[in-house]
N, C-alpha and C positions, 0 to 999 in steps of 0.2 A: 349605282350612285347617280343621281342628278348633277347635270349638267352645271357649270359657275355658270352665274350672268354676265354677259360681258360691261360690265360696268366698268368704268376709269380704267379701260384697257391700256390709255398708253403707259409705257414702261416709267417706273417709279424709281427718281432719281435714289437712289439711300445714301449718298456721299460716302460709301465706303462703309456704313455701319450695319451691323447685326440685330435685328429684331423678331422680338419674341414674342409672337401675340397668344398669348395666356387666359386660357378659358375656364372659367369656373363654373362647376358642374355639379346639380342637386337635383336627383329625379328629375333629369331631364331629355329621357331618352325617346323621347318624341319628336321634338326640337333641335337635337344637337345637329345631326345632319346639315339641316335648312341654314343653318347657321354656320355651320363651316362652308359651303355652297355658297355663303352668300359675301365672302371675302371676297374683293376685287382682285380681277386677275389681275392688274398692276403689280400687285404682289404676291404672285407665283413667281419665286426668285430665290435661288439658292441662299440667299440673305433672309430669309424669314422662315423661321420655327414656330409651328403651331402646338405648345402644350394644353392638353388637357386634363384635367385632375376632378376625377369623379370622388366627392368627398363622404363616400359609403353611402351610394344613393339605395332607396330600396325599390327602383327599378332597374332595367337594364342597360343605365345609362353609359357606364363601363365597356360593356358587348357594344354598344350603338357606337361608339368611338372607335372599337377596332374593327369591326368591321368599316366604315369608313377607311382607316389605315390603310386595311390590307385591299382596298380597292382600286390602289394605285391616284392617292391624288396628287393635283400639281406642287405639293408645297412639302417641306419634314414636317410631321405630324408624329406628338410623343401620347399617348395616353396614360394616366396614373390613376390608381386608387389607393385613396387612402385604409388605413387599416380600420380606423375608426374614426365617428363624423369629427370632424375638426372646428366647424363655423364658418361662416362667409368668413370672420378674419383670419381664423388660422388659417382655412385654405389659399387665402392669399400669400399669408408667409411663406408658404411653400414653394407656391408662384415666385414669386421675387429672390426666394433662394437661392432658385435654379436658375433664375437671370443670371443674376451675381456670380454664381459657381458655373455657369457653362459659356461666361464669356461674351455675353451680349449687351450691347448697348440704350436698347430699349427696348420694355416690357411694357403691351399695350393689353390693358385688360379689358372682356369679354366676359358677358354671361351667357351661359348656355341657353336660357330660357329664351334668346331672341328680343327681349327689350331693345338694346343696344343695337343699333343697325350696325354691322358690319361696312355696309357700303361709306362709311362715314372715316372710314382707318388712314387713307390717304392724308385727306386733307388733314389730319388731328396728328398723323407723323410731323408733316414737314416741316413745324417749327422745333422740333426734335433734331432731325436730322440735320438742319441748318444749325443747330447749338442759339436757340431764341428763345428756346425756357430751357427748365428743369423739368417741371410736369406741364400737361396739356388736362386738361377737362373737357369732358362735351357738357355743355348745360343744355338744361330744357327750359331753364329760367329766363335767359336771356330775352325770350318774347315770350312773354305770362300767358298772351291770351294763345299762344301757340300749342303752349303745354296743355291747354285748359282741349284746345281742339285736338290735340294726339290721345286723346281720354285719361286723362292725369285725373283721377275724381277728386272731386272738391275739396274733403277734406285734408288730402295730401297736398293738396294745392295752396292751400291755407297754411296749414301746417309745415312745410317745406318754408314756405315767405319769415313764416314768425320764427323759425329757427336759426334761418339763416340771418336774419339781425340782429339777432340776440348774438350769434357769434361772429359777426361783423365786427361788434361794437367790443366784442371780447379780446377779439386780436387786434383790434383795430385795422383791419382788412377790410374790400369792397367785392367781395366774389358776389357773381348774382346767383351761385346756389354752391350748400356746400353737402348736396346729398344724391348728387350723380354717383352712379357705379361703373360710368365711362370712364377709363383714366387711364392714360400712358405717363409714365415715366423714364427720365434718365436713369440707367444704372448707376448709374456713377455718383446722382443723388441717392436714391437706396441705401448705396452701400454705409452711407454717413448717418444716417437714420438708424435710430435702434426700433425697427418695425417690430421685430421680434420679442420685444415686452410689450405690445399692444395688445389691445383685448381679442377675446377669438369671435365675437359676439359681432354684429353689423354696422357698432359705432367704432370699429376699425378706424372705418373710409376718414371721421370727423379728428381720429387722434394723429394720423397720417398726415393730412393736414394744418393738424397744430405743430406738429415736427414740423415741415417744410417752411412754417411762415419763422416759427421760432429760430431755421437754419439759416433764415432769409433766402430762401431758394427761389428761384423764377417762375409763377404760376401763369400759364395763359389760360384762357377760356375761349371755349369755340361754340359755336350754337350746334343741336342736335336735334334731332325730329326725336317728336314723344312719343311712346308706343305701348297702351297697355291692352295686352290682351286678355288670353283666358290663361294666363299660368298663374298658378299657385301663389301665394305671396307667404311667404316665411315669417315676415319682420310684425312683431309683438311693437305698435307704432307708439303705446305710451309707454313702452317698456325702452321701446328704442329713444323716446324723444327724454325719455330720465337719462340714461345716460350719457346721452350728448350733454344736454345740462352739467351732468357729473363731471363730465370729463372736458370743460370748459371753464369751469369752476376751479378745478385743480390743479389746472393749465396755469391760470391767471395767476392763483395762491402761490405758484411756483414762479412766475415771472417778479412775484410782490416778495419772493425769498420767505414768506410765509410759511411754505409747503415745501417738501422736494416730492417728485415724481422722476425715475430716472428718465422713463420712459421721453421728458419733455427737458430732460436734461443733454440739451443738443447744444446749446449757443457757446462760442469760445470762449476757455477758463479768461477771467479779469485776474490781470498780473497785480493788479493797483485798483484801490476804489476812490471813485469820484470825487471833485471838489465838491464839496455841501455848501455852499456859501449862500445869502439872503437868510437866513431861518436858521433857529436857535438849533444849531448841532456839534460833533463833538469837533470840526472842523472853527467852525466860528467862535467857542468858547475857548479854545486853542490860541487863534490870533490875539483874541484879543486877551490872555492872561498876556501874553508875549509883551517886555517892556523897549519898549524904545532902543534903540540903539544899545543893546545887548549884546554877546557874543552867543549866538545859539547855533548846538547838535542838534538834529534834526536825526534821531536814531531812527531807523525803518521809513525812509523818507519817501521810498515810491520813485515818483518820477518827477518828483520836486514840486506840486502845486502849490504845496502848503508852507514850504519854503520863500516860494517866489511871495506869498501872499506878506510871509515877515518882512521878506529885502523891501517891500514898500512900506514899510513902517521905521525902515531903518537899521533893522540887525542884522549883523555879520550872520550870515549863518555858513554852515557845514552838512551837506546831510551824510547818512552816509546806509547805502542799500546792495544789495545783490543784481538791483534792474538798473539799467540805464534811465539816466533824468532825460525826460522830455526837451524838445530842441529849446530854445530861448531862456533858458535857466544858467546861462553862464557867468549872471551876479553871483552864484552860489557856489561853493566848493563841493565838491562830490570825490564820494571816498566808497569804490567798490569793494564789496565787504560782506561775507556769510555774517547776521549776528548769532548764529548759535557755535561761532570760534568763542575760545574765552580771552585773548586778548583784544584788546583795542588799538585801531590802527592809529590812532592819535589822540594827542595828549589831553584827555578830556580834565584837567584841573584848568585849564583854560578858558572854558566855556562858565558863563553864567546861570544858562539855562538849559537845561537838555528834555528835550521833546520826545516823548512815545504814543504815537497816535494809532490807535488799533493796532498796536503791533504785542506786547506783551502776552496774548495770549497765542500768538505765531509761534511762540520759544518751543524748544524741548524741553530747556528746564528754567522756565523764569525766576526761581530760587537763586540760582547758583549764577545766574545772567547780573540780578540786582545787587549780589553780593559784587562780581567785578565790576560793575559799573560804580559803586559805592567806594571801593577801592581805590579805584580810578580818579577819583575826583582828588584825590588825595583830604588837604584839608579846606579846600575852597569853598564845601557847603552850597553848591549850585541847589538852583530848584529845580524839581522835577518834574515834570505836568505828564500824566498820564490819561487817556481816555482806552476805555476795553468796552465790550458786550458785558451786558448785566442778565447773567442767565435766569438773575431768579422775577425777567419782567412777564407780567400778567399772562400775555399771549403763551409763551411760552410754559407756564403753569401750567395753564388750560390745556394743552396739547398733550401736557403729561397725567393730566390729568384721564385724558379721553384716548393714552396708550400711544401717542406719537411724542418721537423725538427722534427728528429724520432733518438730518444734515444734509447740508445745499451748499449753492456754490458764495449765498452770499448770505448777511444777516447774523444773528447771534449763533446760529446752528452751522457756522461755515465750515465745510469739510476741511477747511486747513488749518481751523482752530485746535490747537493740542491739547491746551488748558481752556477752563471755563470759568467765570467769577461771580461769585456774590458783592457788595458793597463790603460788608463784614469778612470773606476769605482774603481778600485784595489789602484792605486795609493789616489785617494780622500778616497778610503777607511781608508789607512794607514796614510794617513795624519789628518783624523779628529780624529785617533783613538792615536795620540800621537807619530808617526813613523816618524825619520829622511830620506826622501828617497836618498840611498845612489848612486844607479847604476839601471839600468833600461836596461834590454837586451830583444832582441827576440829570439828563440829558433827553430828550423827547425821541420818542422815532420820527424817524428819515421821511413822514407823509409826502412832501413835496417830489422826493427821487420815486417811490413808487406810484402816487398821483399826478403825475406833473404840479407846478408852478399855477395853482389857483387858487380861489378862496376856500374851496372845500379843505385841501391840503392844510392851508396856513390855522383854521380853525380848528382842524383836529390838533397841528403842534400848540396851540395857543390853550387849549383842552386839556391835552398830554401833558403843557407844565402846569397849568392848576392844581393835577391831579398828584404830580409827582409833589409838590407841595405837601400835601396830605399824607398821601406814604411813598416816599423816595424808592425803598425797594424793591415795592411793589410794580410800579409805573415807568419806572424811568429803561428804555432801551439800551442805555447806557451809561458807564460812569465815568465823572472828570473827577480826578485828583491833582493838588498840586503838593507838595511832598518837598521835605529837603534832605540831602544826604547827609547825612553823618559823620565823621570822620571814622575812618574803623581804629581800632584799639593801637595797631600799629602807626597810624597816621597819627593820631594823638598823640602816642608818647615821640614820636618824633617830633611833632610842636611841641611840644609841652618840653622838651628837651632844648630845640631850639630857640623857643620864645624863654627859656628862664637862662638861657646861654646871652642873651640879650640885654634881659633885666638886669644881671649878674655883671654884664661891661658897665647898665647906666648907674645900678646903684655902689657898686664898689669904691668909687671916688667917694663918694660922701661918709661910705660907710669906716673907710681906712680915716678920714679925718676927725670921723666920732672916736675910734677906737685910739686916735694919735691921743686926745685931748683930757684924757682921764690922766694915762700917763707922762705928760707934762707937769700936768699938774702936782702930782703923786711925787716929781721927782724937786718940784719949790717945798716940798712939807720935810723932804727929807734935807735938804740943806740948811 
């Protein structure tokens, strides 16, 4: 066994932590050696574990590992083979597994081939071990013309730049390369990552990535010396540069609630969704049905935004939710509350108006929800403004049409919708369930919340209602209703018993003096 180099011999603080430098191995048994040899003694330290996982190379890259092993070097040293080839990415999962599962804190990956300088491990730990990122990168981007001098050939060199802007502008990220195969990571980020639905293929490295940034996790970048030699190159690069494209694309479709991808399904579930306000949505056509100084329920109210938007208009309101209202909402009454209970915690004949803002299709059973809320109202006749997802809008067709219909965390497909509506099921809903239907509108998608706040956004909503014009069902992302309740048949015959209990006090005086006046008369004909 060749001698280490005494490179960064002084001792390598680790703050206490376990590390796992993980090498990934593909007919590489020329190599692997030179490259375990060329880890700094710094870290020779019962702190560091060197796996290696030969991914069914058809050399003897496996043998070349244990012997290494069994020649007694400075560090634990594991070898694996897989049973069958796996891919750069699956053999990474494998990698990061056994991080996770044996305890360690940071997993810093290595290629067998000797690309990746080893002598480079120190410096690319320490903002690990300090807790200063989540992952570390080595670039070779960070000085272009450095890469171009380490023999990065041309085309990669080009091709590397144009990718990595194209997915700068995706995540809206500023990494200066996102196609290093340097990379250490925290375990403890891994663990939160579902790595393990990524693809097994070399755009891995690029879906890893969109996890971390989508987790908001800490990325640093370190600069790395380029190095291409004479090993073999695996990677199909317009095979490789489609699917970064793919899987950048499907990344974003998923941040726009367009798409689900589990795999990019990382970011914390939204208890409550956003105020919409500026642009025609189902938020703003909401305030403003709302009448002036009203008594309004605010059913499924969130955290109160849309509330606090009424108390400035002037209505009592009430909301009443399962989530705590948001702090400064204490003009409003809040009333915690499951709505799929069937009673109501309060007396809603009271209220004028009662508010359902994307909540209706939350219920388990919105039938038997609108029957007690109709109940409820006894004979007061409040209005009812409803806004829901219109499943039968265009986008959503087309998806089914092309075999998706893949539920996400947000948008008409939201995994915590139970019910889904047409204009026409919605409306027969309300109608069988005792509801006057008053107004019937369609509602634009949300451009602005997935574009940001610019002209582009405001054009597409301004477009979306042209279109909804034309065909509402078609077009519209959403629907507003406003509706009046009914009195149910029991409410009825109790007014109806009431109010002729009423009539009955005003007209009996008059009616005893009709009936005096006959017989008076009757009784001068008889004398």
């Amino acid at each position: 066994m060749a001698s280490s180099p005494l490179v960064d011999s002084a001792p390598f603080d680790f703050h206490g932590k376990r590390v796992l430098i993980f090498i990934v191995a593909y007919n590489a048994a020329r190599t692997i050696e030179e490259v375990l040899n060329r880890i700094p003694s710094s870290l020779h330290s019962s702190a560091v574990e060197v796996l290696i996982i030969d991914d069914s190379s058809a050399d003897d890259t496996f043998v070349e590992g244990l012997r290494f092993q069994h020649q007694g070097p400075p560090f634990q040293i594991t070898v694996l083979r897989t049973p069958e080839n796996q891919g750069y990415g699956g053999n990474q999962k494998l990698g990061y597994r056994y991080a996770i599962d044996h305890g360690f804190d940071i997993v810093a990956l290595l290629h067998g081939d000797g690309q990746y300088a080893p002598e480079k491990l120190p410096e690319l730990l320490a903002p690990l071990v300090r807790d200063e990122a989540d992952a570390v990168f080595g670039s070779r981007m960070i000085d272009k013309k450095a890469a171009r001098t380490g023999g990065m050939p041309y085309y990669k060199w080009i091709g590397n730049q144009i990718l990595t802007t194209f997915q700068n502008w995706m995540l809206q990220t500023n990494l200066s390369e996102f196609h290093s195969g340097y990379r250490l990571y925290a375990t403890h980020a891994l663990a939160q990552l579902p790595f393990e639905c990524n693809s097994g293929a070399f755009h891995f490295d690029t879906e890893i990535i969109i996890q971390l940034v989508l987790k908001k996790f800490r990325i640093l970048e370190l600069p790395i010396p380029t190095f291409y030699g004479d090993e073999i190159c695996h990677v199909n690069g317009l095979q490789y540069a489609l699917n970064v494209c793919k899987a950048m694309v499907r990344a974003r479709l998923h941040q726009m609630n367009l798409f689900f991808d589990r795999k990019f399904d990382v970011a914390p579930p939204e208890e409550t969704y956003d105020l919409k306000l500026g642009f025609t949505s189902s938020h703003t056509m909401a305030i403003d049905a709302a009448r002036s100084g009203a008594h309004v329920l605010d059913v499924g109210c969130g955290r109160g935004y849309v509330g606090a938007e009424l108390v400035k208009k002037g209505c009592a309101v009430t909301g009443m939710d399962r989530l705590i209202p948001a702090e400064g909402q204490e003009k409003m009454q809040f009333i915690h509350w499951d709505l799929d209970r069937k009673e109501f915690p309060v007396n809603v004949s009271q209220f004028d108006q009662i508010f359902m803002l994307d909540i209706i299709e939350h219920l388990k059973r919105p039938e038997d929800f609108m029957d007690e809320l109709r109940f409820a109202t006894g004979c007061k006749r409040p209005e009812v403004i409803i806004t829901t997802a219109n499943i039968g809008f265009f986008a959503t067709r087309l998806m089914l049409l092309l075999g998706q219909f893949n539920y996400g965390k947000k948008g008409i497909l939201d995994a915590t919708h139970t019910r889904l509506f047409t204009f026409r099921s919605l409306r027969e809903l309300l109608r069988q369930s005792g509801y006057k239907i008053l107004e019937v509108r369609g509602i634009p998608a949300p451009y602005p919340k997935a574009l940001g706040t610019n002209f582009i956004s405001r054009l597409l909503v301004w477009a979306n209602e042209k279109l909804i014009s034309f065909s509402r069902s078609f077009f519209s992302y959403q629907i507003f209703v406003r509706a009046q309740a009914l009195p149910t048949v029991n409410n009825l015959l109790c007014e109806t018993i009431n109010t002729s209990q009423e009539l009955r006090q005003n007209a009996l005086p008059n009616l005893l003096q009709d009936l005096e006046r006959p017989q008076q008369t009757f009784g001068h004909k008889l004398v």
